[in-house]
N, CA, C and O atoms as a MOPAC input file, in Angstrom:
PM7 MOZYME 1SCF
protein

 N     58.95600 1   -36.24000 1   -40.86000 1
 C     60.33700 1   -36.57400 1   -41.11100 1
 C     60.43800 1   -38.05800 1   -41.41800 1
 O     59.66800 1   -38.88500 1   -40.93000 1
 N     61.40800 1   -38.34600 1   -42.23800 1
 C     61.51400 1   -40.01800 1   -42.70300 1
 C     62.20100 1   -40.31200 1   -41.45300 1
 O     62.76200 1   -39.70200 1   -40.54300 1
 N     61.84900 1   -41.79900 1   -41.87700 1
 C     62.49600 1   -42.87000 1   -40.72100 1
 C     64.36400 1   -43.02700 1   -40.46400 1
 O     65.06300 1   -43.47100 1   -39.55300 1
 N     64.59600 1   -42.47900 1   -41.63100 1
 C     66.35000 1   -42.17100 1   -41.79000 1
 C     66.90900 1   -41.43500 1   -41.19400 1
 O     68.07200 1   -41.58600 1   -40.81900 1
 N     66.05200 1   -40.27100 1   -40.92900 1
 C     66.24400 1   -38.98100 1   -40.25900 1
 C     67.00100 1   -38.13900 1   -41.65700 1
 O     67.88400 1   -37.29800 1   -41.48400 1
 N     66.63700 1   -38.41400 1   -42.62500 1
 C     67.19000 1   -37.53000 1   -43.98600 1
 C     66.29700 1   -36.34500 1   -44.07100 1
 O     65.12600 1   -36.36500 1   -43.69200 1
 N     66.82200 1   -35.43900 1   -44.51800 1
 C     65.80600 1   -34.04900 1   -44.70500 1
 C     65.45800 1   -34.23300 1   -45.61900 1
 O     66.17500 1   -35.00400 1   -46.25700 1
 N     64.34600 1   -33.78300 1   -46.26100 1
 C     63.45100 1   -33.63100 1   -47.48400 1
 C     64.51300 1   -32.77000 1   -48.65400 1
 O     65.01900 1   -31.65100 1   -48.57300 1
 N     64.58800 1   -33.78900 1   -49.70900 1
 C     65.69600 1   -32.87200 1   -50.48900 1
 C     64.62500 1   -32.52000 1   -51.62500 1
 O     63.66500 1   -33.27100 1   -51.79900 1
 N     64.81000 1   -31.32600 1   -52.42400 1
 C     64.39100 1   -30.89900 1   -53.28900 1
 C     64.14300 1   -31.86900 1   -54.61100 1
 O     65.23200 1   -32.30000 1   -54.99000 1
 N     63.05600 1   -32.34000 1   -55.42300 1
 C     62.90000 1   -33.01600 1   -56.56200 1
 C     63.76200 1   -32.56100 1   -57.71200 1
 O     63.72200 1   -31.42100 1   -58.17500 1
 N     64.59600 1   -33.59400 1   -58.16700 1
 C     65.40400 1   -32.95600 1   -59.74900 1
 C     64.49800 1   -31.81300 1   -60.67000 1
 O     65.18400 1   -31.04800 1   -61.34800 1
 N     63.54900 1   -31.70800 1   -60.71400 1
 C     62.26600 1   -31.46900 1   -61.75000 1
 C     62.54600 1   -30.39000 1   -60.97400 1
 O     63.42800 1   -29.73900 1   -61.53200 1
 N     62.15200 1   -29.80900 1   -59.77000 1
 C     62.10800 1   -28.29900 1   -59.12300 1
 C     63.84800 1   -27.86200 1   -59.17100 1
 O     64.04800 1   -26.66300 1   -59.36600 1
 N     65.03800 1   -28.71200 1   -59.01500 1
 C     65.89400 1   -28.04800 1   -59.69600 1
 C     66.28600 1   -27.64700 1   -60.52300 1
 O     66.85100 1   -26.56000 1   -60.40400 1
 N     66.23600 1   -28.09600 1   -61.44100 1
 C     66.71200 1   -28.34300 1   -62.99300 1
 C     65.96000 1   -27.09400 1   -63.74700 1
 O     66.44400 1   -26.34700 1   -64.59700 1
 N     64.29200 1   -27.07900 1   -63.04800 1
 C     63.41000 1   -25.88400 1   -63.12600 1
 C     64.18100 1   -24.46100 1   -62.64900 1
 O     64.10200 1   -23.49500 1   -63.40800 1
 N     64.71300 1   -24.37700 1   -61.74700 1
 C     65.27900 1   -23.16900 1   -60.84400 1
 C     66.96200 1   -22.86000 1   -62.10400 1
 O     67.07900 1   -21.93200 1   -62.90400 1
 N     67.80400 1   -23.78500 1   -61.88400 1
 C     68.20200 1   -23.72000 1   -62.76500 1
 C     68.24400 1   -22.92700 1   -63.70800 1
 O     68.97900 1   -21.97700 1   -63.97800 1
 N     67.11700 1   -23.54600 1   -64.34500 1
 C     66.88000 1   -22.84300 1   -65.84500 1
 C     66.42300 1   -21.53900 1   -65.66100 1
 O     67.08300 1   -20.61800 1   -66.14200 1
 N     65.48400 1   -21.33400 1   -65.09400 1
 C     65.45200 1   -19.89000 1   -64.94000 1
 C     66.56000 1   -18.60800 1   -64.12600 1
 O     66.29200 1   -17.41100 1   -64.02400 1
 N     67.57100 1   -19.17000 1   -63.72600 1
 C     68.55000 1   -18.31700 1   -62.90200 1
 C     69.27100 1   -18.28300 1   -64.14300 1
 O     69.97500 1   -17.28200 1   -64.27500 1
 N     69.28900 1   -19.33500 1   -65.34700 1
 C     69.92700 1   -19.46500 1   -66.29400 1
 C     69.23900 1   -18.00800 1   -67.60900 1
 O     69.92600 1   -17.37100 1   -68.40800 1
 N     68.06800 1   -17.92600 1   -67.42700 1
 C     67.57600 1   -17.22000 1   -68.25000 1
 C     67.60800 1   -16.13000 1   -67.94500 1
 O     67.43800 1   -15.34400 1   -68.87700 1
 N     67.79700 1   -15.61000 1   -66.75500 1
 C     68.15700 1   -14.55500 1   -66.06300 1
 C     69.57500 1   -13.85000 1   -66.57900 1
 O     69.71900 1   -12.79700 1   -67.20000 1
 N     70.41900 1   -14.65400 1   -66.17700 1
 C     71.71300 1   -14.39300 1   -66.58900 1
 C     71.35000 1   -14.05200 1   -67.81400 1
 O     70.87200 1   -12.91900 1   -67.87200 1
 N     71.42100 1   -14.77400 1   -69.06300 1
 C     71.00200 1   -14.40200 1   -70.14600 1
 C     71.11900 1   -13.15100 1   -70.47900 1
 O     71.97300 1   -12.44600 1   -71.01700 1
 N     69.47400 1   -12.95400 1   -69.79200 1
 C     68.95500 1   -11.38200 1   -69.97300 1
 C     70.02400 1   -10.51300 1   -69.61700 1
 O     70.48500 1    -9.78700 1   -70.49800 1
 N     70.53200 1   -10.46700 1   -68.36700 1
 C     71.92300 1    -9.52700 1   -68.11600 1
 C     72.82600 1    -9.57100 1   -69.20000 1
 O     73.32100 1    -8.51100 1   -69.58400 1
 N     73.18400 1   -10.88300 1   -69.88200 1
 C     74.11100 1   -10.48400 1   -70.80100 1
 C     73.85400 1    -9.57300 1   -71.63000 1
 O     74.43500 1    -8.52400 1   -71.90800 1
 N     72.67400 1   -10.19200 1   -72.10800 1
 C     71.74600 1    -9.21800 1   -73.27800 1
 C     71.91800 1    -7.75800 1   -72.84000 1
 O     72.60000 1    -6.96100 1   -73.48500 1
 N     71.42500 1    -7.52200 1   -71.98700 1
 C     71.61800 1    -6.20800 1   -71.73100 1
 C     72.87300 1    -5.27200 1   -71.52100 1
 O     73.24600 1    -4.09800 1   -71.52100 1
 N     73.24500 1    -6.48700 1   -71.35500 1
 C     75.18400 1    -5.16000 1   -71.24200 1
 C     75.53400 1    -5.41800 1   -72.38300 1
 O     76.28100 1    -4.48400 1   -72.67600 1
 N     75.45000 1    -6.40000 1   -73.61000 1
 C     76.03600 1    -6.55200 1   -74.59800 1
 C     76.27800 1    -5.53300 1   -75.59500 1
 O     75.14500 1    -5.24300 1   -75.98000 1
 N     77.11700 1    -4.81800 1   -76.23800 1
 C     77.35100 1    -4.04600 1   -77.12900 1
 C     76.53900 1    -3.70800 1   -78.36500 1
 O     76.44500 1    -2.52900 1   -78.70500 1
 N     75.88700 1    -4.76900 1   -79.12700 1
 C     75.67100 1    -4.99400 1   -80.15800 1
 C     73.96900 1    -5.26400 1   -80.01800 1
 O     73.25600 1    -5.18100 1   -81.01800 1
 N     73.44700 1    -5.57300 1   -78.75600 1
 C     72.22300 1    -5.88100 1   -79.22200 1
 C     71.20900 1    -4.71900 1   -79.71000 1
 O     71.60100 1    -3.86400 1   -78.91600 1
 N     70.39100 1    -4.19800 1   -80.29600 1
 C     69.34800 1    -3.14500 1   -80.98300 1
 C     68.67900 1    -2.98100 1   -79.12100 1
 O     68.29300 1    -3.72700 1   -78.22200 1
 N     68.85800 1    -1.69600 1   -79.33800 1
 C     67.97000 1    -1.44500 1   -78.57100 1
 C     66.49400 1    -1.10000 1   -77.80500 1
 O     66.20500 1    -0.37900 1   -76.85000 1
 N     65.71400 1    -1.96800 1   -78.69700 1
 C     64.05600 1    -2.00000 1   -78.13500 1
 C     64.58800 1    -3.84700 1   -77.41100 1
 O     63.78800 1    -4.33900 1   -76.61500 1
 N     65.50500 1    -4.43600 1   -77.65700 1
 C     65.77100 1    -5.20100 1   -76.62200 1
 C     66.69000 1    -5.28000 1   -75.38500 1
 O     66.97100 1    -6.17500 1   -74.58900 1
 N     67.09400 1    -3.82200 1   -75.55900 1
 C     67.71200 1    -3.94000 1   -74.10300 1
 C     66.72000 1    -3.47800 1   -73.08600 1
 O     66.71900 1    -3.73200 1   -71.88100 1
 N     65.62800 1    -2.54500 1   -73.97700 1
 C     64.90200 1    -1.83200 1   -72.95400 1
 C     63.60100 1    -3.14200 1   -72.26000 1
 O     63.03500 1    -3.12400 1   -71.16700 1
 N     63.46800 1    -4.22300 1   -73.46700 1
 C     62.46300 1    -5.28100 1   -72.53900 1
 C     63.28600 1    -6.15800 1   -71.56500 1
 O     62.68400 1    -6.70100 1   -70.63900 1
 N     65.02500 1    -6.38900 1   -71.75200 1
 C     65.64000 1    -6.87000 1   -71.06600 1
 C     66.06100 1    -6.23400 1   -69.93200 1
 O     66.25900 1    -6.86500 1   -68.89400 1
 N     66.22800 1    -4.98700 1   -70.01900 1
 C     65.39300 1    -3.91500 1   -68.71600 1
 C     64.31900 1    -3.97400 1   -68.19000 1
 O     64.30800 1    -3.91300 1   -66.96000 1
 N     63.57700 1    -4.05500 1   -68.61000 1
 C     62.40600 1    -3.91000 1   -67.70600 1
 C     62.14700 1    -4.89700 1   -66.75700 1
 O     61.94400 1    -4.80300 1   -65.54600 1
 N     62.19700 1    -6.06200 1   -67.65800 1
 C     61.79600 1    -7.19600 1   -67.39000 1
 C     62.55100 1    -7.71000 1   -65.91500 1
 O     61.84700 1    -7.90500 1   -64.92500 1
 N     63.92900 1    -7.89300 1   -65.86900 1
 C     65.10800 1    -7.40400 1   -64.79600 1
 C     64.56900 1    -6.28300 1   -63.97500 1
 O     64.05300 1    -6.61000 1   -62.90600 1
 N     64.59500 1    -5.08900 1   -64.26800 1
 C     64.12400 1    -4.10400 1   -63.15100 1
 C     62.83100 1    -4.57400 1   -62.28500 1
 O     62.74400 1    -4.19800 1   -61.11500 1
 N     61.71700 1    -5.48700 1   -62.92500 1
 C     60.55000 1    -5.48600 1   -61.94000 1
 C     60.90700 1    -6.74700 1   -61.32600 1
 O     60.46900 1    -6.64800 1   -60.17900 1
 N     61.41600 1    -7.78800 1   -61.44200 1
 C     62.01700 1    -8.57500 1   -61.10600 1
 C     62.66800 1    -8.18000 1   -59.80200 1
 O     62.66800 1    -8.96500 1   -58.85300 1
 N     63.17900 1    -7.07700 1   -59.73500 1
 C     64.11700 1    -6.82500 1   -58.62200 1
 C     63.61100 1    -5.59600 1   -57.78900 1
 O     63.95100 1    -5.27600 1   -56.65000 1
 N     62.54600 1    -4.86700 1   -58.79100 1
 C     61.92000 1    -3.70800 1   -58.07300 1
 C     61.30700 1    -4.14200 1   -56.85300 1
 O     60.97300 1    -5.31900 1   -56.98900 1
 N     60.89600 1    -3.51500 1   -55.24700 1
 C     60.17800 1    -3.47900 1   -54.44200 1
 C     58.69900 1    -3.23600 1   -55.15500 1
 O     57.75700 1    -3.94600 1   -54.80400 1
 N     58.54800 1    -2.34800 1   -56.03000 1
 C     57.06100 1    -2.14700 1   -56.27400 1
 C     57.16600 1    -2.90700 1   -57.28000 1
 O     57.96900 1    -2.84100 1   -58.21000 1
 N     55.87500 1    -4.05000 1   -56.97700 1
 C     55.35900 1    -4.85900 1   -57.46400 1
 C     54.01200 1    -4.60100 1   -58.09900 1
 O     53.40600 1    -3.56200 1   -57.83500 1
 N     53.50100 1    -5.53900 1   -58.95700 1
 C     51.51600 1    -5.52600 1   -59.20700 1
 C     51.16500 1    -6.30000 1   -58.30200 1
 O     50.02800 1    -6.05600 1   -57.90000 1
 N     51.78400 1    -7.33200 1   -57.69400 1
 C     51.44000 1    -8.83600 1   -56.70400 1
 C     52.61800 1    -8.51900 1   -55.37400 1
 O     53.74300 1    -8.02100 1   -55.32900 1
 N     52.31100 1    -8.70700 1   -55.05200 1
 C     53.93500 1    -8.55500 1   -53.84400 1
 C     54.19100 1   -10.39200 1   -53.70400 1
 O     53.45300 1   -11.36300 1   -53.54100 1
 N     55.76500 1   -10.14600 1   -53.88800 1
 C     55.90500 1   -11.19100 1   -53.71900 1
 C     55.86000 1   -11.71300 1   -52.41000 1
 O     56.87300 1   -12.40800 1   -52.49000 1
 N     55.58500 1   -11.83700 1   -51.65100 1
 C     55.33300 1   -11.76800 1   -50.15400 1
 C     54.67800 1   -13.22500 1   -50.04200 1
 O     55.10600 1   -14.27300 1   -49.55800 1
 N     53.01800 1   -12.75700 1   -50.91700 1
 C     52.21500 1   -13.53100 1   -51.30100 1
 C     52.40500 1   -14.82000 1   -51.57600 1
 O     52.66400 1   -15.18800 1   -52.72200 1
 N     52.32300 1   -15.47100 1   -50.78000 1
 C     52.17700 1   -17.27600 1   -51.67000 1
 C     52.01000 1   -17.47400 1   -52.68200 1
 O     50.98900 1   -16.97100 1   -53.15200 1
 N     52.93000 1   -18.34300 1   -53.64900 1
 C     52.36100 1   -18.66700 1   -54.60400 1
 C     52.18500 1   -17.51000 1   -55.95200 1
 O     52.83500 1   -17.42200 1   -56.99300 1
 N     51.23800 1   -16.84400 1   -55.53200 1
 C     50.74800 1   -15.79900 1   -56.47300 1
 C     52.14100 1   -14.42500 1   -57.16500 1
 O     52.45600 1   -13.94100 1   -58.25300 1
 N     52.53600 1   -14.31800 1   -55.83900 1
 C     53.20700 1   -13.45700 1   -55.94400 1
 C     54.31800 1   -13.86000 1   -56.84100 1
 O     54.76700 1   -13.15900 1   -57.74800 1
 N     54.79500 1   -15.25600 1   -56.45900 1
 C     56.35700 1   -15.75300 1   -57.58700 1
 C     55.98200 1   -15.94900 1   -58.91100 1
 O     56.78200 1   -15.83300 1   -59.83900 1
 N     54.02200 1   -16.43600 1   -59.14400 1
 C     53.85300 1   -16.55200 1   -60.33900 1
 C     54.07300 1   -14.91100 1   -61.59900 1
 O     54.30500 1   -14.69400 1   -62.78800 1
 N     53.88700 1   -14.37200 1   -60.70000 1
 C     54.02000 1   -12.96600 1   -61.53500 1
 C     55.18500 1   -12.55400 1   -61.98800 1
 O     55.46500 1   -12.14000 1   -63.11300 1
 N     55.82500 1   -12.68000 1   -61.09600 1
 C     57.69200 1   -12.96400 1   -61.81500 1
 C     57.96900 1   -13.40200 1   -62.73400 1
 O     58.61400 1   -12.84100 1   -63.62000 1
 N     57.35200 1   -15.03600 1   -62.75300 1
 C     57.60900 1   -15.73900 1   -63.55100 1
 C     57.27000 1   -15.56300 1   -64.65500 1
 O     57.95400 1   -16.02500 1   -65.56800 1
 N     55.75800 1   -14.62300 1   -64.99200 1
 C     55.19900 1   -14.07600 1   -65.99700 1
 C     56.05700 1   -13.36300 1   -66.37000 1
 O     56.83800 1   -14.11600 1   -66.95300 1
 N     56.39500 1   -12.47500 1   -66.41200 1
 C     57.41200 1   -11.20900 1   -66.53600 1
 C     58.32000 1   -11.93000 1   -67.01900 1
 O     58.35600 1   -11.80400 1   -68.24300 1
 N     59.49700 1   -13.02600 1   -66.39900 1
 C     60.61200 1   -13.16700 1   -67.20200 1
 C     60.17700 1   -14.06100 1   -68.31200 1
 O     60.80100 1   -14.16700 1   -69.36800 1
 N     58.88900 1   -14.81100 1   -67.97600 1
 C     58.27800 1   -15.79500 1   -69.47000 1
 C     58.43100 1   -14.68800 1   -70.55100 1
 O     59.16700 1   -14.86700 1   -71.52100 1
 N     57.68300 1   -13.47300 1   -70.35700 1
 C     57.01900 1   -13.12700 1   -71.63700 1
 C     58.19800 1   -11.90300 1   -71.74200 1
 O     57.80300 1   -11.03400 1   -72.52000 1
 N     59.65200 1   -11.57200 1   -71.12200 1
 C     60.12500 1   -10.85700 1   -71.42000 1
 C     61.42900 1   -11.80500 1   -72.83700 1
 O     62.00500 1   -11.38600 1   -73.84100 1
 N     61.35800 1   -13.41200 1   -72.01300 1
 C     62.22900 1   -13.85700 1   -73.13700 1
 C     62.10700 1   -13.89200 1   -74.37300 1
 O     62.88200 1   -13.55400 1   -75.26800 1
 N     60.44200 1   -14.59200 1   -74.40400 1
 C     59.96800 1   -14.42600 1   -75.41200 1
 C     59.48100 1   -13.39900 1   -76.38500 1
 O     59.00300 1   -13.71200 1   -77.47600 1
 N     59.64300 1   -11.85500 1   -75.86200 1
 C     60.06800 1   -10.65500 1   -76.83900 1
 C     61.41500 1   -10.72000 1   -76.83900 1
 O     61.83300 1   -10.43900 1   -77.96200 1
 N     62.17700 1   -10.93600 1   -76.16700 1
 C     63.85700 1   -10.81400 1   -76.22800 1
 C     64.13500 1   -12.13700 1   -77.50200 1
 O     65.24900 1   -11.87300 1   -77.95400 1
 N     63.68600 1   -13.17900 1   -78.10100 1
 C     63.65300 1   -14.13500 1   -78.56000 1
 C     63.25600 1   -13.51200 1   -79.98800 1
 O     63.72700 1   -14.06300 1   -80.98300 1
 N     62.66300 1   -12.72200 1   -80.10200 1
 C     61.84500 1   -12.05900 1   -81.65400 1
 C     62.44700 1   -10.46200 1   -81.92800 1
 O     62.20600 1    -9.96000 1   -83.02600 1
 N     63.28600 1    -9.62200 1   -80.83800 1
 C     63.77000 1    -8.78900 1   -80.83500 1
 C     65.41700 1    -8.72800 1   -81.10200 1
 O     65.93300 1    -7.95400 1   -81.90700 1
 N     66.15400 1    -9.69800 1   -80.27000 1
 C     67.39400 1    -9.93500 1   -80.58400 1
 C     68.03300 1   -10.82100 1   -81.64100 1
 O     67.55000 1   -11.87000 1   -82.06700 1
 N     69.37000 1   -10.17200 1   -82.06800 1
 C     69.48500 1   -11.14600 1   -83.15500 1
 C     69.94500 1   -12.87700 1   -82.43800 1
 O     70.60900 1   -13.18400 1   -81.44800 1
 N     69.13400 1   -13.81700 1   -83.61900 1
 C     69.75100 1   -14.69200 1   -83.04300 1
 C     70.86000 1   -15.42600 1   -82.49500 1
 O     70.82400 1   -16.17000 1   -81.51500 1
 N     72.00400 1   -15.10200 1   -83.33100 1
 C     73.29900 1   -15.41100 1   -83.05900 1
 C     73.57200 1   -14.41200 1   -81.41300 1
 O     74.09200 1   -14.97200 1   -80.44800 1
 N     73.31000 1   -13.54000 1   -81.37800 1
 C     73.83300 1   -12.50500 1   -79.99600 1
 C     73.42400 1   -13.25900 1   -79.16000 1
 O     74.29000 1   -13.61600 1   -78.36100 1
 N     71.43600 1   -14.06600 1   -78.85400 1
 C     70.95100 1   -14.80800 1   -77.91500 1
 C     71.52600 1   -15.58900 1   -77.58000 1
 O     71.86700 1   -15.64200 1   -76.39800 1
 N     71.95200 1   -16.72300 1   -78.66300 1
 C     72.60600 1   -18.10600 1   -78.56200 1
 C     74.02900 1   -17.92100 1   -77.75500 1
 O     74.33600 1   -18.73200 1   -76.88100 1
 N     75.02500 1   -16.62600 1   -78.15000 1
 C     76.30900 1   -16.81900 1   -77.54000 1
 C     75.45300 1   -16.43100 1   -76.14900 1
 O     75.50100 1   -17.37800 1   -75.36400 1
 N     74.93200 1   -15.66100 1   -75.79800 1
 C     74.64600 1   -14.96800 1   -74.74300 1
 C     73.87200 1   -16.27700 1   -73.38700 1
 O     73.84600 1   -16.26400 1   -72.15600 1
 N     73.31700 1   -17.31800 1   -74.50600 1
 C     72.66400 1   -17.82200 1   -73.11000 1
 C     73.61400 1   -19.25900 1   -73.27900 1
 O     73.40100 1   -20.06000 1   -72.36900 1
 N     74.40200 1   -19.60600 1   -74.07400 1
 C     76.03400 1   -20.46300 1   -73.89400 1
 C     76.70200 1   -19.95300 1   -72.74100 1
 O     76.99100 1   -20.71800 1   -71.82200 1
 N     77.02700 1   -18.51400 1   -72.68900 1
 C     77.90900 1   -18.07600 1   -71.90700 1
 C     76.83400 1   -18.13700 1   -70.07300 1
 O     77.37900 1   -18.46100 1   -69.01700 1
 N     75.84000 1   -17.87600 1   -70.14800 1
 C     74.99800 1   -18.13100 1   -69.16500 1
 C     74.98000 1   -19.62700 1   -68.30400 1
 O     75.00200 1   -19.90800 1   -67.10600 1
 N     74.93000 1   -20.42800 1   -69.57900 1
 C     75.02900 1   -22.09900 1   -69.15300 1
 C     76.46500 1   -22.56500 1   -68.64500 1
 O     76.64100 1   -23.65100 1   -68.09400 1
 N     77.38400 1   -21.72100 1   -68.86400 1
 C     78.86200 1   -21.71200 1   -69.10200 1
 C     79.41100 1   -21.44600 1   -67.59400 1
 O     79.90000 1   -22.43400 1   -67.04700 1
 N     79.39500 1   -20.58000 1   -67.06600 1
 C     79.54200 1   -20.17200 1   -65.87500 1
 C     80.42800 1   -19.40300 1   -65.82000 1
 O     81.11600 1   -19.20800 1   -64.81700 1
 N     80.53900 1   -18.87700 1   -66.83300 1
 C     81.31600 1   -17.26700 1   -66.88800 1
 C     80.59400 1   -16.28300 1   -66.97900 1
 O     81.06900 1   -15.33500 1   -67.60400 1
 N     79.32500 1   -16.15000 1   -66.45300 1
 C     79.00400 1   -15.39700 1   -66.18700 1
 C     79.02100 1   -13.79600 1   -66.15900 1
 O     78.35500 1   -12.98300 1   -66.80000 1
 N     80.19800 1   -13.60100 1   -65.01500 1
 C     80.68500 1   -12.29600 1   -64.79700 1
 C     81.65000 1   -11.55500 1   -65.82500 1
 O     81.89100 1   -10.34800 1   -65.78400 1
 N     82.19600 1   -12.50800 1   -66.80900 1
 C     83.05800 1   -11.92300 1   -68.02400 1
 C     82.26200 1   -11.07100 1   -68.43200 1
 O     81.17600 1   -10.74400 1   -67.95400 1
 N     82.93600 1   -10.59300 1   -69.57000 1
 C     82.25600 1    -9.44400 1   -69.73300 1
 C     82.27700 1    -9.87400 1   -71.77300 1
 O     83.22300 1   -10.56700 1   -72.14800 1
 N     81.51300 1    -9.53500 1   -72.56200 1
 C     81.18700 1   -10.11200 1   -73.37100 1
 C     82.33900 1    -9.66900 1   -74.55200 1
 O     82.98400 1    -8.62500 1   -74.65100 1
 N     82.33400 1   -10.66200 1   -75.24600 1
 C     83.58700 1   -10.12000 1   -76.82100 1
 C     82.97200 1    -9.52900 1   -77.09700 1
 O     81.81400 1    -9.75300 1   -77.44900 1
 N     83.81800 1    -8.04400 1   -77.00600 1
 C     83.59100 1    -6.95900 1   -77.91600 1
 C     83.64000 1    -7.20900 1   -79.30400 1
 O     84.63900 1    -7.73400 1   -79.79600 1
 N     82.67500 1    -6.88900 1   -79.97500 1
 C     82.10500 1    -7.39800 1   -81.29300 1
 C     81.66000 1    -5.74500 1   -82.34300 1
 O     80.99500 1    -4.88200 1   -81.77100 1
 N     82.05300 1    -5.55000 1   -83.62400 1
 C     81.46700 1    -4.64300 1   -84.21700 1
 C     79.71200 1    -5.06200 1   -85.03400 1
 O     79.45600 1    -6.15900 1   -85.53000 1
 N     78.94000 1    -4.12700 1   -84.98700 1
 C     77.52400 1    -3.87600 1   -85.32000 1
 C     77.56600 1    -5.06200 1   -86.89800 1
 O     76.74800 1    -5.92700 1   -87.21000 1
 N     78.69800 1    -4.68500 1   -87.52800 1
 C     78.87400 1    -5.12300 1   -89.28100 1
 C     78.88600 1    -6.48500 1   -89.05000 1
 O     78.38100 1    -7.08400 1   -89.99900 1
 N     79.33400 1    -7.33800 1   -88.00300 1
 C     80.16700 1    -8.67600 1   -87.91700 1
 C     78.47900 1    -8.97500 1   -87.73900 1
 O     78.20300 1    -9.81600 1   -88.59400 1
 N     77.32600 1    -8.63400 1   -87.00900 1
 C     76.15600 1    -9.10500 1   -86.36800 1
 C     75.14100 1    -9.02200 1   -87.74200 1
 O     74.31500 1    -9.85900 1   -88.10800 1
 N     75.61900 1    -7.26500 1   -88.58700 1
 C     74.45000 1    -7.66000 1   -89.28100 1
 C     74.93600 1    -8.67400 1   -90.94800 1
 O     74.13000 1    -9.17700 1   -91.73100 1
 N     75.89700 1    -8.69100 1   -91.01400 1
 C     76.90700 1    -9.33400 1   -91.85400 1
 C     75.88100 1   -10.87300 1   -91.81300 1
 O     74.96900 1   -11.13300 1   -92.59800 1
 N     76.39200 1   -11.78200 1   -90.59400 1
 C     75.52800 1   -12.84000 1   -90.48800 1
 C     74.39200 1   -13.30100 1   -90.44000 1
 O     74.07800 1   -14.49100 1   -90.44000 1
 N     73.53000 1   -12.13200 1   -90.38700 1
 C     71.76000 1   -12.31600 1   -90.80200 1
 C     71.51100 1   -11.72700 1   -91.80700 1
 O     70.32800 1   -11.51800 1   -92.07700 1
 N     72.60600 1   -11.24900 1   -92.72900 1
 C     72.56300 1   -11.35100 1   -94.33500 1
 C     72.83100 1   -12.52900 1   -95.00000 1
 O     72.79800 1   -12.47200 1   -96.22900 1
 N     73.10400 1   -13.64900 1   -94.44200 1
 C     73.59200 1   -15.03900 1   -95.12100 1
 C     72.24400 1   -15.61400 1   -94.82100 1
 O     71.98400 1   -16.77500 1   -95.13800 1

């Protein structure tokens, strides 16, 4: 313990880190309830979310260390198919509204034509 008697506060770098990933999280939820996104990305934005939250694990998170890295794998490599699967414009509002803190809204209902309309320009 310091000489101040201050508790050990967390480094900006490990927040800002946490952050971002509770941020990318959200995301993914949007993605997934969203109306409009194609669906071979709701199902990696499923998955990816379901093991995340599943009890059965490949690593248990239990585990030191090991166990959170596997998570972390999972939502790394689920963004990055969600990133090459979704259209871009849907991602961008989707992880605005994530950074945003509206969170729990529920997304503008949008027609299929308005999404593919703009990745015809």
């Amino acid at each position: 313990m310091k000489a101040d008697g201050a508790k050990h506060q967390p480094s900006s770098k490990y927040r800002a880190g946490m952050r971002r990933l509770v941020r990318q999280t959200r995301a993914m939820t949007l993605l997934l309830r969203h109306p409009a996104v194609p669906w071979p990305a709701k199902v990696v934005a499923g998955c990816s979310l379901g093991y995340l939250l599943s009890p059965i694990q490949l690593i248990p998170t239990f585990i030191p260390v090991i166990g959170q890295l596997d998570d972390l794998a999972v939502l790394f490599v689920g963004m990055k198919l969600l990133r090459v699967l979704a259209p871009r414009d849907l991602l961008e509002e989707c992880e605005v509204q994530a950074a945003s803190g509206a969170f729990f809204a529920r997304p503008r209902p949008a027609s299929q034509s308005e999404y593919t309309q703009s990745d015809a320009m």
